[in-house]
C-alpha positions in Angstrom: -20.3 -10.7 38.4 -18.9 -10.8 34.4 -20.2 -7.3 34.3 -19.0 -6.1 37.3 -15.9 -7.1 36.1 -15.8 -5.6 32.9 -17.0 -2.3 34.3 -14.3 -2.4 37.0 -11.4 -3.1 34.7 -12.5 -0.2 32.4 -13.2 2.3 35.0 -9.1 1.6 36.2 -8.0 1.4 32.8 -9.3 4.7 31.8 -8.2 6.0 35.8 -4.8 4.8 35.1 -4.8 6.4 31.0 -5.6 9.8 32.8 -2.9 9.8 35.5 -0.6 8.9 33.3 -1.0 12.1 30.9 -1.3 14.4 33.6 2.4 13.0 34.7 4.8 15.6 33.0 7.1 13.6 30.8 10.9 14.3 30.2 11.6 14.6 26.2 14.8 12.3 26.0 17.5 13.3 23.7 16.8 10.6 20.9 12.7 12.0 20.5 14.0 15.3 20.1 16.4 14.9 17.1 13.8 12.5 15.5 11.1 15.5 15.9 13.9 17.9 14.3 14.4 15.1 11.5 10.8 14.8 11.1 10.1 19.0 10.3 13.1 18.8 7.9 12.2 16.5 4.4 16.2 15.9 4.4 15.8 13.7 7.5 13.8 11.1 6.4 11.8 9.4 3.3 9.0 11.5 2.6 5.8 10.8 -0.2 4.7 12.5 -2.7 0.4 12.3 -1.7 -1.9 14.1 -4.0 -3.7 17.0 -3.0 -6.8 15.4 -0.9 -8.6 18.7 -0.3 -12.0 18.3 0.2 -11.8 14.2 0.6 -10.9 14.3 4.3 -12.5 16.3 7.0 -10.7 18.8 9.1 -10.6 15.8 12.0 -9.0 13.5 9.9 -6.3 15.8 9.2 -5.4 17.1 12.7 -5.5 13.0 14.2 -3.2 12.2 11.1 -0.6 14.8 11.8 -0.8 14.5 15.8 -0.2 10.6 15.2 2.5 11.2 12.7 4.3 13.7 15.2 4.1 10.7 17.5 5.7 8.4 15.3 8.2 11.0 14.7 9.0 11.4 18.5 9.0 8.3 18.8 11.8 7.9 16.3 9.9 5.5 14.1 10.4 5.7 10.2 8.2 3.3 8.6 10.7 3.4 5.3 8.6 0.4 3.5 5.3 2.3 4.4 6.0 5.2 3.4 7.8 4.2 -0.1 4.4 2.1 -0.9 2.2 5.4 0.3 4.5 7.2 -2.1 3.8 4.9 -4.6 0.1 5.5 -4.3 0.2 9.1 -3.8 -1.2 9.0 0.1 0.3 11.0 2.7 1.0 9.4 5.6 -1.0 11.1 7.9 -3.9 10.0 5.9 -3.2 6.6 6.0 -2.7 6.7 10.2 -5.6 8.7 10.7 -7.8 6.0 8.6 -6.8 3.2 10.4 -7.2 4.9 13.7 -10.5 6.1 12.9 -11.8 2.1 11.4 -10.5 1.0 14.4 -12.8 3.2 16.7 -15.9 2.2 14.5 -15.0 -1.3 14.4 -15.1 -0.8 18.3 -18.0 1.1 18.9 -20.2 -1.7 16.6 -20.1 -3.7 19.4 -22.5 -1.4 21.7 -24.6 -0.2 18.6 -25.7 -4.4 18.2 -26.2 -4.6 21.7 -28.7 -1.7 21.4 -30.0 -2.8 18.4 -30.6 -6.0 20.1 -32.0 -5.2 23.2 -34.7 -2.8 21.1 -35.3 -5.8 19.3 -36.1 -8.2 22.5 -33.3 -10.2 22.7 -30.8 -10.1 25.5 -26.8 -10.6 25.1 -24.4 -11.1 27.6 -22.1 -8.1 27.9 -18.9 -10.1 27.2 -21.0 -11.1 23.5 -20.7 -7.3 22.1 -17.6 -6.7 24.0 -15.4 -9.5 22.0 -17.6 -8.7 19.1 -16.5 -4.6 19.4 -12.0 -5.7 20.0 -12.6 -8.2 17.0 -13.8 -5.4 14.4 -11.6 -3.0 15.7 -9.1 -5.5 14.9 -10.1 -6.4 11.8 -11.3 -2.7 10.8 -7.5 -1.6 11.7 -5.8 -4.0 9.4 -8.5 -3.0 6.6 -6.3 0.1 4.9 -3.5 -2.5 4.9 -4.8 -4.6 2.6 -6.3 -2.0 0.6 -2.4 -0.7 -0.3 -1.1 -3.8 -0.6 -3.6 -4.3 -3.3 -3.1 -0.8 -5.1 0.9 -1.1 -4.6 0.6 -4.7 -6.4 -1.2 -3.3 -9.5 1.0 -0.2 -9.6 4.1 -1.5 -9.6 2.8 -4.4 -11.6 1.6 -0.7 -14.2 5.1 0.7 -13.4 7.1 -2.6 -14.2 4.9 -2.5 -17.4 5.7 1.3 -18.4 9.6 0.2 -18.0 9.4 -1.9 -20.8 7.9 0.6 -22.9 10.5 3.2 -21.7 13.4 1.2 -22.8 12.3 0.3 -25.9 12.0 4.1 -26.3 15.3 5.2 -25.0 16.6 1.9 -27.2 15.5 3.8 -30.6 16.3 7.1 -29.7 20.0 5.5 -29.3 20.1 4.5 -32.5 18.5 7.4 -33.7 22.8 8.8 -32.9 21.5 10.4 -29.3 23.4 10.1 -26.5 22.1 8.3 -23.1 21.1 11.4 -21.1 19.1 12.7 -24.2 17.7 9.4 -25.3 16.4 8.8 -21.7 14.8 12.2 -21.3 13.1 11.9 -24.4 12.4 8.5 -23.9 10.2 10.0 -20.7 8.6 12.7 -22.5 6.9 11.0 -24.8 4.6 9.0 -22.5 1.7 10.8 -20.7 1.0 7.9 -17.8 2.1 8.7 -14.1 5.1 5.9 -14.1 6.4 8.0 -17.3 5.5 11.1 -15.5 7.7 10.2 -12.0 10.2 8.9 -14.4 10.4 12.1 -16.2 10.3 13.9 -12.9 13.4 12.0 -11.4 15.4 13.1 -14.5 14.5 16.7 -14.4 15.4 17.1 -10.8 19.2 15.2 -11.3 19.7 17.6 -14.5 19.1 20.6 -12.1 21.0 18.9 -8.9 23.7 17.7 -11.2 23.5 14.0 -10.7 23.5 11.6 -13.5 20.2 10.3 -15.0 21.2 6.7 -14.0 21.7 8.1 -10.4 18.5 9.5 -10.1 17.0 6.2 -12.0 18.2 4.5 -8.9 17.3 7.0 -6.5 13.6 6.7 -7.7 14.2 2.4 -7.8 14.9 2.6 -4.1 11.9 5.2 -3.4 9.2 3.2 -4.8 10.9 -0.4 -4.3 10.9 -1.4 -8.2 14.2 -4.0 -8.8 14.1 -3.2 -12.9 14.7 0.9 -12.2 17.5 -0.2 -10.1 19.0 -2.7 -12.0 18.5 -0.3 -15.0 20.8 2.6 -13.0 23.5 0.0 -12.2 23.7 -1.1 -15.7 23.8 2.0 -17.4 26.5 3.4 -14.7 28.8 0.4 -16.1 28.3 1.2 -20.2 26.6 5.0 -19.8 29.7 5.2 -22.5 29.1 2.9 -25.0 26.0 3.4 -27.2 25.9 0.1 -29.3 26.1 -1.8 -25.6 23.7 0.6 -24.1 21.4 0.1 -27.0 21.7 -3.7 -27.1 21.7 -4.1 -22.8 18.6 -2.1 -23.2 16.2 -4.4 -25.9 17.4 -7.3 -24.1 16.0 -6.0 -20.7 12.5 -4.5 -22.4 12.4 -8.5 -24.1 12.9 -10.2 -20.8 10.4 -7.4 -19.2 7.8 -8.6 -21.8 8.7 -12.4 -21.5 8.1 -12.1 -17.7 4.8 -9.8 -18.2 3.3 -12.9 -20.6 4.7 -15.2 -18.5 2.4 -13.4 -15.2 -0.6 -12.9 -17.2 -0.3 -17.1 -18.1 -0.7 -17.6 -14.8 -3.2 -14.8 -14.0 -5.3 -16.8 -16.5 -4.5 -20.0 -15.7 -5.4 -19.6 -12.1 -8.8 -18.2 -13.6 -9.5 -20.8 -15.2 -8.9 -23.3 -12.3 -11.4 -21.2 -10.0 -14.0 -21.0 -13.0 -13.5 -25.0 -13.4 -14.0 -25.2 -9.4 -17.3 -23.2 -9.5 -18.6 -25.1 -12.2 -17.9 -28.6 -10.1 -19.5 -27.0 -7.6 -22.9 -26.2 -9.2 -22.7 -29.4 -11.0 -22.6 -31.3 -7.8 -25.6 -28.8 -6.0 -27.7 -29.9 -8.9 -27.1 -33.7 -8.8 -28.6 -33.3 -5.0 -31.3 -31.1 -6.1 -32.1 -34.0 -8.8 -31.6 -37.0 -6.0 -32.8 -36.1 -3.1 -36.5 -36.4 -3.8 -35.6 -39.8 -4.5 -33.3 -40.3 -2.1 -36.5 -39.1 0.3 -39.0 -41.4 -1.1 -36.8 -44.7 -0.9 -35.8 -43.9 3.3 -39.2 -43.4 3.6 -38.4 -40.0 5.5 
């Protein structure tokens, strides 16, 4: 009857997904400017993802841009996503295509163990590989989540680290007698990593747009979601005039950058050490049983 059931509810489901595409659907208004948006880079946040010919397939590609048209459509942004993709130079299309695709594998798991199974002599329930094949494909689709969560943590924790060096750079050219716009660009020309290299980028493009280097400080603060950049533009927009202040404002943020960096990697270490304390309890205790129980045995008579 389960499987009857089952069957029945996934024979309508797929009847009902079928009528529902042939139905002819009416574009509103609002999907149609969010399309035009989406084929313009002026419309909307867009990344910067490295070149990833040859590391996805030709499938992979075509599902992430037909789900990224959707999104489009559909008039959703994603401006937090897609600043964090940026961030880790992935295109978005990628990104949706991968989770998509986990999520499909994560699903189809669930029949593969049943097969292996029933090769193997022992019978399952239907409903067993069912549940089993939704709670991969649940936990398969969150998977590419975590994974940038992770790499956006350690970049901007790399980025937030290459700011410190920067302003200590633009700090001495200062009072080397350079003004601010020169002291920051060669500031970012002397470092080869990629936060000096999107740093040096941002400044390049304002000096041919005609914005100020604080602006497009800011501009690239709000892109990749790093407080210090944008805390840097605002205060150099208030003293961009002054060079003793500028110089001064500066080593006092690359001190308190460096304070805050030693004060993380403290607790980095510290937290460490508490795990490596725990694991050591741990064994300590599994080897006390291991040394009482054949004692333990002997006296209980068991």
């Amino acid at each position: 009857m389960t499987a009857a059931l089952i069957t029945g509810a996934v024979v309508g489901l797929g009847i009902f997904l079928l009528i529902l595409a042939l139905i002819p659907r009416r574009v509103s208004m609002v999907r149609q400017l969010a399309a035009f948006d989406a084929a313009h880079p002026s419309g909307r946040l867009r990344s910067r993802p490295q070149p990833l010919a040859g590391k996805e397939s030709r499938i992979s590609r075509k599902l992430g841009a037909a789900l990224a048209k959707f999104c489009a459509e559909q008039g959703w942004e994603f401006p937090s996503l897609r600043a964090s993709l940026a961030l880790v130079g992935k295109s978005f299309e990628s990104y949706l295509a991968s989770k998509l695709l986990l999520a499909v594998f994560g699903l189809l798991l669930g029949p593969i163990l049943l097969t292996v199974l029933s090769i193997g002599g022992i019978q399952l329930p239907l409903a067993v590989p069912l549940w089993a094949g939704l709670l991969l494909a649940a936990v398969f689709f969150f998977l590419p989540d975590l994974e940038l969560k992770q790499k956006v943590d350690r970049r901007r924790r790399d980025f937030r680290h290459a700011i410190g060096a920067f302003l200590d750079l633009v700090a001495m050219n200062l009072a080397g007698g350079r003004g601010v716009p020169e002291a920051l660009m060669s500031a970012s020309e002397i470092g080869s990593g990629w936060a000096m290299w999107r740093i040096r980028d941002a400044l390049t493009n304002a000096r041919i747009i005609g914005q100020t280097p604080w602006q497009a400080l800011g501009a690239l603060g709000e892109e990749v979601r790093i407080d210090e950049l944008r805390d840097l533009s605002a205060a150099l927009s208030l003293v961009a005039e002054d060079g003793a202040k500028v110089r001064e404002s500066l080593a006092t943020r690359a001190a308190s950058l460096r304070r805050r960096e030693l004060a993380e990697l403290q607790g980095q270490a510290g937290e460490r050490s508490q795990s490596m304390l725990v694991a050591q309890m741990l064994l300590a205790i599994a080897f006390l049983i291991f040394l009482v129980y054949p004692a333990v045995r002997v006296l209980l008579g068991v």
